[in-house]
N, C-alpha and C positions, 0 to 999 in steps of 0.2 A: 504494500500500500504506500503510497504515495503522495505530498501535497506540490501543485504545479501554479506558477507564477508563467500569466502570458506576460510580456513584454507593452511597452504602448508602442515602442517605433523596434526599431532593427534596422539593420544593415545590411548588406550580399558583397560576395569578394565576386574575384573577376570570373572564377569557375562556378558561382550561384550559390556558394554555400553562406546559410544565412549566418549573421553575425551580429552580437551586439551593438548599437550602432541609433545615429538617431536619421539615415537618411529615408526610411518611410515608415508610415505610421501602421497603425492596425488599428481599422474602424471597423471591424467582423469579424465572426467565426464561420465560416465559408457554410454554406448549404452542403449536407452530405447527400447520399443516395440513400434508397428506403433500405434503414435500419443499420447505415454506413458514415457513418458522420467521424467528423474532426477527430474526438474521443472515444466517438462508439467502445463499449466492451473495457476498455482501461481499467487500473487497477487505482484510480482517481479518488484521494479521501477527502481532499480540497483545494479545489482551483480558485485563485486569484485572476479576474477580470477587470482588466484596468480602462480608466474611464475616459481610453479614446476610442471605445466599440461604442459604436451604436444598434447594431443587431448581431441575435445568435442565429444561428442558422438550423435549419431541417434537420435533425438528427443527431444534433451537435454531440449531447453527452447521453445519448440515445445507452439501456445496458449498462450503466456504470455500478455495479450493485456494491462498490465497498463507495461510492461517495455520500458523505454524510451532510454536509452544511453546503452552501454557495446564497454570496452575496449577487446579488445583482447594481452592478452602479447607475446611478441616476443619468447619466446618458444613454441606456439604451431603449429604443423606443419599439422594438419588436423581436418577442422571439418565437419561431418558428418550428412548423410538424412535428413534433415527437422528441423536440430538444432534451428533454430530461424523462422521457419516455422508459418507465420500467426504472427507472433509479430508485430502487425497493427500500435502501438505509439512508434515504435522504430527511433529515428529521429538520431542520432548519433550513427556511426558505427568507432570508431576509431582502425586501426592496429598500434600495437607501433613498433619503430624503430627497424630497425635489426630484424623483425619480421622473421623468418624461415616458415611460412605456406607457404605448396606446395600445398592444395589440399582445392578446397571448395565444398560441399559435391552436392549432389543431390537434387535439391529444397531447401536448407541450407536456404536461403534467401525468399523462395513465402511469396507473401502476405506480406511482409514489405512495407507496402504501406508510410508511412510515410519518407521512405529514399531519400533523394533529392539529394546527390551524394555520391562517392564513390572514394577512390584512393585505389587499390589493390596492396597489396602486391609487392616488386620487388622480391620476393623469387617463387611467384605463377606459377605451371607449367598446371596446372590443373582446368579449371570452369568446372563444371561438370551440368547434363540435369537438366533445371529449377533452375538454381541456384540463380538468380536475377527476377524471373518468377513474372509475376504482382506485382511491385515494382512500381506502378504508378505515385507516384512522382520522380519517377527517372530520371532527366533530364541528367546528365554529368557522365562521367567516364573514369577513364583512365585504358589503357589496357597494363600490364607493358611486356619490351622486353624477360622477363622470360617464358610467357604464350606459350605454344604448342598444348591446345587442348580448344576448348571450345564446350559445348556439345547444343544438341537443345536443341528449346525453353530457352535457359539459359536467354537469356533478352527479351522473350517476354512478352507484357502487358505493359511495360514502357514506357515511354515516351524520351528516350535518345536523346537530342538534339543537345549536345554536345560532341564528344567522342573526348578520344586520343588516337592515338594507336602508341606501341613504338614497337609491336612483330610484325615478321617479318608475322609469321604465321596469326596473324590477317590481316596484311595488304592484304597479297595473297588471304583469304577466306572470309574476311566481307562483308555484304550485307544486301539487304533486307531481306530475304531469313530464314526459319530455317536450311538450312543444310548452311546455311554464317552464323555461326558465331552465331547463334540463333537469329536473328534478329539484330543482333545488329545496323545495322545501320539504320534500319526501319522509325525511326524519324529522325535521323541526319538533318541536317540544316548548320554544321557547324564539320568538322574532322580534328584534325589534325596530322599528318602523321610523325615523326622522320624520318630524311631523311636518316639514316644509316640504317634502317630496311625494304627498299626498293634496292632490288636486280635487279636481271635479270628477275622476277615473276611481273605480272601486274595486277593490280585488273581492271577489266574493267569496273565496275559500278563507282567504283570513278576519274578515267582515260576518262569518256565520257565527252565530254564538254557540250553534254545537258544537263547532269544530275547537273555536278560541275562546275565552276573556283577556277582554282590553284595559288594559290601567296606561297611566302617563309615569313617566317617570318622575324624580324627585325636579329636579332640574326643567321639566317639560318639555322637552326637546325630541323626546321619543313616546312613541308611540308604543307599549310592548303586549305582544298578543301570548297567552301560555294558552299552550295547550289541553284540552279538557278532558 
């Protein structure tokens, strides 16, 4: 097992071999092929991403089953198919501040089975299909008021017990359901709701009083529905 440090620039000698060096940068982790990426399969317990990338690519660290933690730095703004796809001892997922991601890829997240929560992005406009997809220890998440699409199946297989939701668009389409939100509220138990991203649009599964009771929080800023 291993922890690996990308570089931000490097260098190449005259025969292309690369070099420490500051004459190009690295703003990516290249796109791999399906289930062939950068990393694929390594023996990776923590990589360090330095914050002149602004996207990971397709399959990046697709298989990495001894990687446990990865920061994401606030430069990057997309990561892509199946990046961390299967990385079953990944138990820390942290996004840093002022993080710019808009987009989280398609199955980005399957099979992270070891992730127990999540706070996404407030820059995220985008969960895309299977993104959080059997993440089985995933109990909590917050769903920030930036988000406008979430794709199916994006949270099925988890175990979400706990959600928040600050977008508006979640509030309207969450459910049990895959075309709600891809499951997202499947386990719910306990939601709670930002009372400013609740308009003239009503969700009717968390609006039923067999389903939930509604209280305000202390603060009144949230809305929170438990389950009945």
């Amino acid at each position: 097992a291993r922890e690996v440090v990308i570089p931000s620039t490097y260098s190449l000698s005259e025969d292309g071999t690369v070099l420490s060096g500051t004459d190009y940068t690295i703003t990516g982790i290249a796109d791999g092929d399906e289930y062939n990426g950068a990393f694929t399969a390594t023996n990776i317990t923590n990589i360090t991403i330095p914050d002149s990338v602004t996207s990971i690519g397709n399959w990046a660290f697709s298989d990495c089953h001894s990687l446990t933690s990865i920061t994401i730095p606030a430069s990057v703004a997309s990561i892509g198919f199946g990046a961390f796809w299967c990385c079953d001892k990944l138990e820390t997922l942290i996004f840093e501040e002022g993080s710019q991601l808009e987009r989280i890829g398609s199955e980005a997240f399957l099979g992270c089975s070891s992730l127990t929560s999540i706070t996404i992005p407030a820059s995220i406009s985008n969960i895309e299909y299977g993104a959080f997809s059997r993440c089985s220890s995933l109990t909590s998440i917050t769903i920030p008021e930036s988000v406008t699409s979430i794709g199916s199946s994006a949270f099925s297989d988890c175990n979400l017990t706990s959600v928040t939701i600050e977008s508006n668009y979640a509030y309207k389409n969450a459910g049990t359901g895959d075309n709600q939100c891809g499951y997202l509220l499947q386990d719910a138990t306990v939601v709670r709701v930002l009372t400013s991203c609740i308009g003239t649009d009503t969700n009717s599964y968390l609006e039923n009083t067999a389903n939930f009771t509604k209280t305000t929080s202390e603060d009144e800023l949230y809305y929170i529905y438990t389950k009945v």
